[in-house]
N, C-alpha and C positions, 0 to 999 in steps of 0.2 A: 241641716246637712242632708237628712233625708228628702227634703223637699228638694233640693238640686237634683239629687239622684233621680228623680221623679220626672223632673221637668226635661233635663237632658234629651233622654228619649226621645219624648213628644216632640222638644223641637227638632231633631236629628229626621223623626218622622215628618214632621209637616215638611220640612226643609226638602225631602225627597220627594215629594208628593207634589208640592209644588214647582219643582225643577221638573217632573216629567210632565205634567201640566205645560209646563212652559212649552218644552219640545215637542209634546202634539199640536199647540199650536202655530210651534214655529214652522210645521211638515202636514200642518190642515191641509195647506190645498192637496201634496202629492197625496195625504194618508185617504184626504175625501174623493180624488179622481180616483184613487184604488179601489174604495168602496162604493162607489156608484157604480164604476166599469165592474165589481163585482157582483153587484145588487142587480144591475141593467143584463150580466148576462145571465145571472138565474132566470131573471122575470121573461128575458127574450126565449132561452129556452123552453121554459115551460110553455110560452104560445106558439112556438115552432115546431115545437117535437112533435112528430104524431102519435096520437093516444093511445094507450094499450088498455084490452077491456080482460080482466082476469075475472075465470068463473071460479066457482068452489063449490066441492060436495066432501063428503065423508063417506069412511065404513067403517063398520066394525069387525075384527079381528078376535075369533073365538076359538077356542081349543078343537081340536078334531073331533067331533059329534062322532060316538059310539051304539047304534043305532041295531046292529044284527048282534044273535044269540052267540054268536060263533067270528072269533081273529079277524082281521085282515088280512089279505096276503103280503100286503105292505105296507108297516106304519113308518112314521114320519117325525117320532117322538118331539122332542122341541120344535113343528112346525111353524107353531103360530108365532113365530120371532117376530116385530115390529119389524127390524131394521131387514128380516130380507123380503118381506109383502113388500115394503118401500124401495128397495130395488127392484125388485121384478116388476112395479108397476112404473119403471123406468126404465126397463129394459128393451136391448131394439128390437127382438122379437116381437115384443107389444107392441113398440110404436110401427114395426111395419105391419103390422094386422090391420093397426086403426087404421092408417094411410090409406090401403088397399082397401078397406070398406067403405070411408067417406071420399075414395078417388080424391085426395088431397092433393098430388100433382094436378090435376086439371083446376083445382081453386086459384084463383088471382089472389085473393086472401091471402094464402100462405106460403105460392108457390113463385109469389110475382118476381122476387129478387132473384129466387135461384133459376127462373124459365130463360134468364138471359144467356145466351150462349149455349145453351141447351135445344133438343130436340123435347118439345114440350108432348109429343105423341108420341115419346118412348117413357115408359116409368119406369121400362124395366133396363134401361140403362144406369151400370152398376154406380157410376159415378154420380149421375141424377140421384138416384134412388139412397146412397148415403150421405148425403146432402141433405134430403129432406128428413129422414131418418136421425139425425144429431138435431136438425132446427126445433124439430118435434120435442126430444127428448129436453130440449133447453128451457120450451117453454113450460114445461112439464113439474112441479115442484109440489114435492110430500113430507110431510110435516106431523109428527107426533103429539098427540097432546100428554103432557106427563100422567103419569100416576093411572093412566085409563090405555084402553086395548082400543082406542080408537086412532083413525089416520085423519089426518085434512089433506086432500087434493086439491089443486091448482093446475087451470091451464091458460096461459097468456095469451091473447092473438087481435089484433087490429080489429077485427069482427066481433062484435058481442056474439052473435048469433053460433058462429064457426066455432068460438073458445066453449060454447054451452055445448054442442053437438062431440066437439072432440071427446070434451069430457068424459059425457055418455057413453061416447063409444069406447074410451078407454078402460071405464069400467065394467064395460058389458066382454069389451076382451080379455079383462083383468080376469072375471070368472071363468071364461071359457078355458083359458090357460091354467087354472086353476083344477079344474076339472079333470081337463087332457092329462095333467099331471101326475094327478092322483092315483087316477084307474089304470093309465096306461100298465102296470105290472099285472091289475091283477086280467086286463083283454088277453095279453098274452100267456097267463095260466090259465086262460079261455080256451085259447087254442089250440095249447099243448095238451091238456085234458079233451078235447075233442078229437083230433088225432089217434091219441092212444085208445080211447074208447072203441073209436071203429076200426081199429086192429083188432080188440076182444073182442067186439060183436062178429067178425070174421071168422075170427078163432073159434068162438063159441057154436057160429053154424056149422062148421068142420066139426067140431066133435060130438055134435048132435045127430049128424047123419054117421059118423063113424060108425057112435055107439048103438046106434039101431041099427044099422046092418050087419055088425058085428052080432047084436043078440038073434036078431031074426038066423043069422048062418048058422049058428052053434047051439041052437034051443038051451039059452043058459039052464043051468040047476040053479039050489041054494048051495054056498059056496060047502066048502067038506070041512073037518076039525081043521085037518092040516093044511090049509088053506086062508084060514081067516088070519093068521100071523101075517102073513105075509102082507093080508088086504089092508090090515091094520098100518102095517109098515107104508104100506103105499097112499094113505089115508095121513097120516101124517107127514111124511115127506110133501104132498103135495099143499097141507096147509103152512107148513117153513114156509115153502116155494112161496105160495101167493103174499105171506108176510114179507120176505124179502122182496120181494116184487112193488110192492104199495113204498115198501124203503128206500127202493131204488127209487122210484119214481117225484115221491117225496124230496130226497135228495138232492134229484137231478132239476126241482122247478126249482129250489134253494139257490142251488148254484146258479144259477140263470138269473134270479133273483138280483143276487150280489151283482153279478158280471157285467148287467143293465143297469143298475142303479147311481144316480149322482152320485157326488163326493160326499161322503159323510153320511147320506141318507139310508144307513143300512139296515135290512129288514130286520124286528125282534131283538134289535142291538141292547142287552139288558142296562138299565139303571146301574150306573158306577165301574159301567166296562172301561177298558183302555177305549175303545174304539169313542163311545159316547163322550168320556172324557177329553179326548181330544178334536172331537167335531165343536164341543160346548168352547173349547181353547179359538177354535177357527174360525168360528160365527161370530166369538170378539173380538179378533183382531182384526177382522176383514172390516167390522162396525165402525172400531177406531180409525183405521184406514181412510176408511171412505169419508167419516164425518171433517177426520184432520185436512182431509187431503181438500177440500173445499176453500179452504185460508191457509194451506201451507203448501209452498212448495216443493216439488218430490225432493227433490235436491238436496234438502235442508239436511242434517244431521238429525234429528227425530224424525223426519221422514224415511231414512234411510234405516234408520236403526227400525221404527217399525214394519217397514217393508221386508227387513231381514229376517225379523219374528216370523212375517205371516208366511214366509216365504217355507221359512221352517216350520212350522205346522204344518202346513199344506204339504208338506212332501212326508213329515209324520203322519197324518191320518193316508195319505196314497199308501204308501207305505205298507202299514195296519191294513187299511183296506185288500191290499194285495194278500197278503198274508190270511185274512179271511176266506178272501176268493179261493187261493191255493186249498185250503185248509179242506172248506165245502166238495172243491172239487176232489180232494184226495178220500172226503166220505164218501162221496159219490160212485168214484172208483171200487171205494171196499165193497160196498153197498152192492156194485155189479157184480163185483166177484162172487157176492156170496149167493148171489140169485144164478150164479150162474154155477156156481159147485152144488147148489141144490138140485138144481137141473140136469147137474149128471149122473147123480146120484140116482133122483127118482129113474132116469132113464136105464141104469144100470138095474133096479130092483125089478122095473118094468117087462127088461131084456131076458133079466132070469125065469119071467115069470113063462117070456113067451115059449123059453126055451123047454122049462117043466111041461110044455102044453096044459097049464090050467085056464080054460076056460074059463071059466068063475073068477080068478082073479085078474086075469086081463080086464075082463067087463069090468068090476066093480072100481079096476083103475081107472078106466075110461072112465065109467061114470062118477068117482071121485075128481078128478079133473075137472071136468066138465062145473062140475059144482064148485068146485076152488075158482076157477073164473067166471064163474057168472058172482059170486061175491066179489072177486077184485073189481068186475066190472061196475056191481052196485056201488061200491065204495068210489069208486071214481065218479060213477054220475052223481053221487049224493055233494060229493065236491066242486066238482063242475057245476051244479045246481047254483052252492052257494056263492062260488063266483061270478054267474050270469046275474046272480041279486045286485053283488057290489058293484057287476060294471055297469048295472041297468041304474043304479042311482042317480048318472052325471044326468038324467032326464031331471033329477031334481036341485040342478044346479050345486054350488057348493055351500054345502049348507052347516060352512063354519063362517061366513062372509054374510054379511049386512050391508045392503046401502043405505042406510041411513039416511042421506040427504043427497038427491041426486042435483045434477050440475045446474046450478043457477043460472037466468038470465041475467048478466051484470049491466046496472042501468047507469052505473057512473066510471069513467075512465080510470083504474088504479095506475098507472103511470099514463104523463108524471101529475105527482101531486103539487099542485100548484101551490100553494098556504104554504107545506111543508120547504118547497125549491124555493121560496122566496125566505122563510123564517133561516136555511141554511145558509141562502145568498148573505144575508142581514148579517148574519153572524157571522160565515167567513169576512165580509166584506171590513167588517168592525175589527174582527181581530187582524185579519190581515193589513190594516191600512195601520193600526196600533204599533205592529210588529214591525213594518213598513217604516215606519216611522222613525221607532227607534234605533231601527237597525242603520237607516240612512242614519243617523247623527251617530253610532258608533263608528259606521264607517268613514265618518267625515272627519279626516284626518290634520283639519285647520287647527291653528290657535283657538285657540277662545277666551283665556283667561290668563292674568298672569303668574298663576299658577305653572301652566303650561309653558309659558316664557321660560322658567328657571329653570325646570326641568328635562327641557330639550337642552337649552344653551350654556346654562348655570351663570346666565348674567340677569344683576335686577332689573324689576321692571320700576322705571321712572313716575311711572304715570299710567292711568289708562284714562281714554276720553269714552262718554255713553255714546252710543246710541241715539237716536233720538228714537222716540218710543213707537212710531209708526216703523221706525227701521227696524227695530229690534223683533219685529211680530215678520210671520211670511210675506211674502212678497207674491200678492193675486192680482187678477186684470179688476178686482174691485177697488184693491188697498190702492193699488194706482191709480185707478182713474180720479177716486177722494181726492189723493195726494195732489196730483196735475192740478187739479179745480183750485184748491185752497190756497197752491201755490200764487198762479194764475191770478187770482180773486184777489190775495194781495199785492200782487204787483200793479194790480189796474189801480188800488186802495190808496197806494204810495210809491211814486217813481221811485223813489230815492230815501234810505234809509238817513236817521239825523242817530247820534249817540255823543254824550256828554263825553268830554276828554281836553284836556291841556292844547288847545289852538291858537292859532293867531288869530285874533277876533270875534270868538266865539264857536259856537258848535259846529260840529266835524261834520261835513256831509260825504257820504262812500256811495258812490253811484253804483248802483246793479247793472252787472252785464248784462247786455241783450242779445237775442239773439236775430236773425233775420224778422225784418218788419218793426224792433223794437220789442219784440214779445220773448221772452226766455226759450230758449232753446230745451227740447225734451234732455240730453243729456245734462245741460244746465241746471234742472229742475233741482233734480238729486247733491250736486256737487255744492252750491253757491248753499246751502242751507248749512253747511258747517262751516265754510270762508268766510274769514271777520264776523265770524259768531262772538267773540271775545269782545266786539264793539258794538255788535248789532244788537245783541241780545245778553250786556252783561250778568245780568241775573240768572242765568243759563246755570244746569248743571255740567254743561257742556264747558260755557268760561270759566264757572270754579275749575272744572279740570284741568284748563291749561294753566290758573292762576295756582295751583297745587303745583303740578309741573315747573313752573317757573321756581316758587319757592324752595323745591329740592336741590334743583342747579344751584341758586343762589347761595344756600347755604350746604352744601357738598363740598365745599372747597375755600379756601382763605380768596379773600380779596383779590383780583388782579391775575389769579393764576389759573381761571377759564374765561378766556376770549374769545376763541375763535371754535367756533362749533358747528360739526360740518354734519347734517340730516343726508340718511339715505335710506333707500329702504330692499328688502332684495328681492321685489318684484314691481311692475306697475302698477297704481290705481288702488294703492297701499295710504294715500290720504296724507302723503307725503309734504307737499306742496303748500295743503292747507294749517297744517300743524305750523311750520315754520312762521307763517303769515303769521297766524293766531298767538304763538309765541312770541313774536316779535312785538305785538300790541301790547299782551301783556308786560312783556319786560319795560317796553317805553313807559306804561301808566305807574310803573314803578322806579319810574325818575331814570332808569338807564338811557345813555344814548345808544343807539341798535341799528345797525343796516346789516340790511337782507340781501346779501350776495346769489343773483340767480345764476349759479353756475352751471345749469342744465341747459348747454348750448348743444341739446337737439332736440328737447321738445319744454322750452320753457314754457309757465305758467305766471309768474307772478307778477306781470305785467297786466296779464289778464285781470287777476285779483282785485290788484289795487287800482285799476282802470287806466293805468297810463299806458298810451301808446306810442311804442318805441318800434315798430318797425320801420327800420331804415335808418334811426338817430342814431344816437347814439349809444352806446352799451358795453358788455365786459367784453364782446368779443371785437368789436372797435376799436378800444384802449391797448387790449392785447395784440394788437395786430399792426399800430398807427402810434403815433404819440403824440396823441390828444391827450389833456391832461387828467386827473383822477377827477378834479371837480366837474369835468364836462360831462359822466358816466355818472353821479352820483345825484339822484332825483329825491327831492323831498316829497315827503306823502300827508294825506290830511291828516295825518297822528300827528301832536306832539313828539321830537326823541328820536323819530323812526324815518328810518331813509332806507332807498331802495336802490342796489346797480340793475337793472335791466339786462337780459341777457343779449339785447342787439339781433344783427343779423345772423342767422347762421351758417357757420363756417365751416369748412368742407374737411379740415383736420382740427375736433375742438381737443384730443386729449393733447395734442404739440403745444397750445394757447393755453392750458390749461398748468401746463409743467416748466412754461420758459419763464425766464427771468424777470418780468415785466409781470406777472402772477407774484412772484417774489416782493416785488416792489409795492403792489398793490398793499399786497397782506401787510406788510410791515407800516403803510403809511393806515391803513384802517385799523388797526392794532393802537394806534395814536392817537387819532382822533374819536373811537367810539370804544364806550364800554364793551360790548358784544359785538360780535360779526358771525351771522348767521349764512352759511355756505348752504343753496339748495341744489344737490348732488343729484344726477340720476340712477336711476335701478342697478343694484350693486351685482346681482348676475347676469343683467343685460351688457353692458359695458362697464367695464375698467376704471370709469372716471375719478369713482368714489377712493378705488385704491391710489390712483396716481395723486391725488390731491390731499392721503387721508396724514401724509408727514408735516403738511402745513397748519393744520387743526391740532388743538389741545384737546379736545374730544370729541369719541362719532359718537353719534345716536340712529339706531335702527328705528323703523317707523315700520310699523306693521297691521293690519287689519282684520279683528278677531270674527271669526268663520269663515277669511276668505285664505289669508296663508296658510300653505302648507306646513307643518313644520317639520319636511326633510329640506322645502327652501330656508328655514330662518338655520338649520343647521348646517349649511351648505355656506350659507353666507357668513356664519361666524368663522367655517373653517379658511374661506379667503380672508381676513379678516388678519385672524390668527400666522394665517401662512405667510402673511407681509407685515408680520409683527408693529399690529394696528391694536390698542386697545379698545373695546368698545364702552364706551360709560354704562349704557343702559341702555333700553327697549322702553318706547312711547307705543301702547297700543290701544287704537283706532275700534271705533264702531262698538265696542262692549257692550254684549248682553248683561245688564245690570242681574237678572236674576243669576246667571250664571258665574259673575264675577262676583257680586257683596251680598245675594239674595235680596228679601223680600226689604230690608229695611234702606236697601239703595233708591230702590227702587219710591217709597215711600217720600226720600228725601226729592228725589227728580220731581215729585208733585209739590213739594213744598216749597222747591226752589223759583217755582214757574211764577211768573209775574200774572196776577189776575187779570 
């Protein structure tokens, strides 16, 4: 028991395995034209395309180098982010630096597709100039290596020479932006400290001649007891003053600071602030953004939802940022007030003093003054100082940036890769021609089996006839031309077929039709290989199946009460013609007497078959038309048993001859004289014949050809059928693919059957 369970499987397996076996080869040629036109157009491509030469170099990406004893004016805290060096070094800022330095409008190289139409001696035409600006950026491609601070660069371009030079220069721009970047805050606390400076040094030579013509006029003293209070007071009001002063000042480069600064990038923004926290939010989402946005389309619903994210970030850190800015500036404001209430103050103490007339302490305010600003002054230049250091550094480029490996000369074309566009070809070609394949035979909506008979119609199938096994394989200009030769090669071999059977005289000769010249006709080739196969070739698994066939008729029914049996089929070239012939031989080698009624008087055949020629003699449509008599219509054939009416000339109205009374007469007198009477009908959706004649028949048989009918035709044709309340006995079907009808062991027997 266990071993059934076992084997089951396996062969359910092999059974499938070799059924799609079968269908690839039944769809070789389409599956193998797929794959070659698939194969032929990789390989074509790859020698057509023009070649593209891709350079490469690398940097390195380091934390901001802290280098001076004393802050920055502007740091940049998480600067060294991979993902925004990698934007920026694809941004069009950069690419229009490079452009402008290598005059890349003027290159053929890069500029030949967009010059058309263009004014090639304008660059600074805005439309030119973002044109090449996007070509630039496309070709352009940076790349992370995991787990390390380093980038790989890429830059594409027809030219080896051109894609190495860009490079260079992109990287050489890459620093210099890099640079510009950095310092620009602290050139402008350059400035702003240079300004104010030579305010004080102004100020300073003002009260330097003040204070000495003041002492020269008034031959100061040393100050008096009651005197020094006051100097005292004035002595400190003017040191507030100059503290306020350096605060205000302070302040005001802060606020300036902020007011200048990108998004996010805000000066001294401490470790775990709101504002840091939320820039560290914005530099990932904007990362995710961009990475998704490469394979997704904005459109999509995660695209939109993360676009919604960054959108809100970025309006949180503005936001924050505003509220900074305000912030700075509302210090900055206090910061002036109070430099500026010191200011009235001292001038107030100053005014009393002038008013007291003390000499002494007017001076020694003057000259407290005087010293309160030449310290603010110090302090600002000691600051200024340190910021000519920081901006004097971009001389030494940016020195958190490594190039590593500057841009290669690339000596082999990276697109396209030829090996690889053929091994793709190879493969789509394979799968697609597979796919191809099977999807043609899902969608081939024909019979095939008579499986499929019952299922459409839910009438049995009688019989099925094979194949012949060159038929059953595809059909190529090689299978054919084999087939042509071997045909051909036996007919030159033997005019004329001989086959044992019940004659007068001895054995039955069935002459082959010929076609012009005596040689078989290409249409011929194909047809005449299954007509009087039953004779030609009894040992056939093709004659066992009509002798099967025969067998079920014979015994389906008592004795006597199936005679007359009318074939049709419900399309053309259904194999109709030849079934009936081959039926009839068999039924005669089994002692019945049988004539084959060609009642397809518009395009008879069985005349042809059996080599008699009746055009012009006599025939059904004669008798039905004339009254000649039934024996002058009824032609004996070289089978024992078996007689043939001929369908005559044809007539110009066959379903009227087909339905009058003298059809009537017929039947009844043949109904007499022969065991069977075999009616060959024509196409039961082409014409009507089949229904007008199908009340005279004790049973139809449909005749059908497996992969070639449809089966919304065999369901169309049951429902005429049905509609004229016509019983149909069963379905004879034609041409079976053995493997897909009984599998592999039918298929075993067709070779067992075949005469050595």
């Amino acid at each position: 028991m266990a071993t059934e369970i076992i084997k089951e499987p396996q062969s359910g397996l092999m059974a499938n395995i070799h059924r799609y076996w079968h269908i690839l080869l039944k769809w070789k040629w389409t599956a193998g034209a797929f794959f070659f036109l698939v194969l032929f157009g990789a390989i074509l491509f790859s020698l057509l395309v023009p070649p593209v030469f891709t350079s490469s170099g690398s940097i390195w990406i380091e934390d901001d180098p802290k280098i001076l004893p004393f802050e920055e004016v502007q740091t940049y805290g998480a600067e060294s982010n991979l993902q925004s060096h990698a934007q920026l070094l694809r941004s069009r800022t950069l690419a229009g630096d490079v452009i402008d330095k290598l005059k890349l409008y003027e290159s053929p190289g890069f500029a030949r597709e967009l010059k058309e139409g263009k004014n090639a001696s304008a660059p600074t035409d805005p439309i030119f100039r973002e044109l090449l600006i996007q070509k630039f950026i496309e070709n352009v491609k940076v790349t992370s290596v995991g787990g390390t601070r380093l980038l790989n660069v890429q830059f594409s371009n027809r030219d080896p020479k051109l894609a190495s030079d860009a490079l260079n220069a992109l990287f050489e721009g890459y620093i210099d932006l890099i640079v510009r970047k950095r310092y620009s805050a602290s050139e402008k606390a350059s400035e702003f400290l240079n300004t104010q400076m030579e305010e004080l040094r102004t100020d300073i030579e003002a009260k330097e001649k003040e204070l000495n013509q003041y002492g020269s006029e008034k031959d100061i003293l040393p100050p008096t007891v009651t005197e020094t209070p006051t100097i005292s007071r004035i002595a400190e009001l003017n040191k507030a003053l100059t503290d306020a002063t350096i605060n205000r000042v302070n302040k005001f480069n802060y606020y300036n600071q902020l007011n200048s600064a990108p998004l996010g990038e805000i000066p001294n923004a401490p470790e775990g602030s709101l504002i840091q926290r939320l820039r560290e939010q914005y530099i990932l989402l904007t990362r995710q953004y961009a990475t998704r946005s490469a394979t997704v389309r904005p459109e999509y619903p995660e695209m939109q939802r993360l676009k919604s994210e960054l959108d809100s970030a970025t309006e949180g850190l503005k936001s924050e940022t505003r509220n900074l800015v305000r912030s700075a500036y509302n210090e900055y404001q206090a910061a002036l007030s109070t430099e500026q209430s010191l200011q009235r103050l001292l001038n107030d103490v100053k005014n009393a003093a002038y008013k007291a007339n003390s000499n002494s302490v007017i001076y020694n305010s003057l000259r407290i003054e005087l010293e309160n600003t030449k310290a603010l002054l110090e302090s600002l230049t000691k600051r200024q100082s340190e910021t000519d250091i920081s901006s004097q550094l971009k001389g030494l480029e940016a020195l958190n940036v490594w190039i590593i490996d500057k841009a290669d000369f690339p000596l082999e074309p990276a697109f396209p890769n030829k090996r690889m566009n053929v091994l793709i070809g190879f493969l789509l070609g394979l799968a697609g021609g597979i796919g191809l394949a099977l999807g043609l035979e899902y969608l081939n909506h024909a019979v095939k089996t008579s499986k499929d008979v019952s299922t459409a119609i839910g009438v049995p199938t009688l019989g099925s006839v094979p194949a012949f096994e060159a038929d059953s394989r595809p059909r190529g200009p090689k299978a054919e031309f084999v087939k042509m030769l071997s045909i051909i090669r036996e007919g030159e071999k033997r005019k004329e077929t001989s086959f044992p059977g019940r004659v007068r005289g001895g054995s039955v000769r069935i002459s082959r039709p010929r076609g012009a010249g005596g040689n078989l006709s290409r249409s011929e080739i194909g047809e005449n290989k299954i007509e009087l196969i039953a004779a030609r070739e009894p040992q056939s698994i093709q004659a066992e199946s009509y002798r099967s066939i025969r067998t079920t008729l014979l015994v389906s029914s008592p004795p006597g009460r199936l005679k007359t049996i009318l074939f049709t089929s419900p399309l053309a070239r259904e194999g109709k013609s030849s079934t009936i012939s081959n039926m009839g031989i068999t039924m005669a080698e089994a002692g019945k007497r049988v004539v084959i009624v060609d009642s397809d008087l518009r395009k008879p055949k069985q005349d042809r078959i059996f080599g008699i020629n009746s055009s012009g003699g006599p025939g059904l449509s004669r008798y039905l038309s004339s009254d000649i008599e039934v024996a002058d219509v009824v032609k004996p054939t070289e089978m024992t048993n078996l007689h043939l009416i001929p369908s005559g000339p044809l007539p110009v109205n066959p379903i009227e001859l087909l339905t009058s009374e003298r059809m009537d007469t017929l039947v009844a007198y043949l109904k007499r004289s022969y065991d069977f009477i075999l009616f060959d009908t024509p196409p039961l959706l082409a014409v009507s014949d089949a229904l007008a004649m199908g009340l005279m028949a004790d049973a139809i048989i449909l005749i059908t050809r497996a992969g070639q009918t449809p089966i919304p035709a065999i369901k169309q044709a049951k429902q005429k059928l049905d509609s004229h309340k016509l019983k149909c006995l069963g379905v004879i079907l034609n041409g079976v693919d053995l493997v897909e009808q009984d599998g592999y062991y039918a298929r075993q027997y067709y070779h067992y059957s075949r005469p050595e």
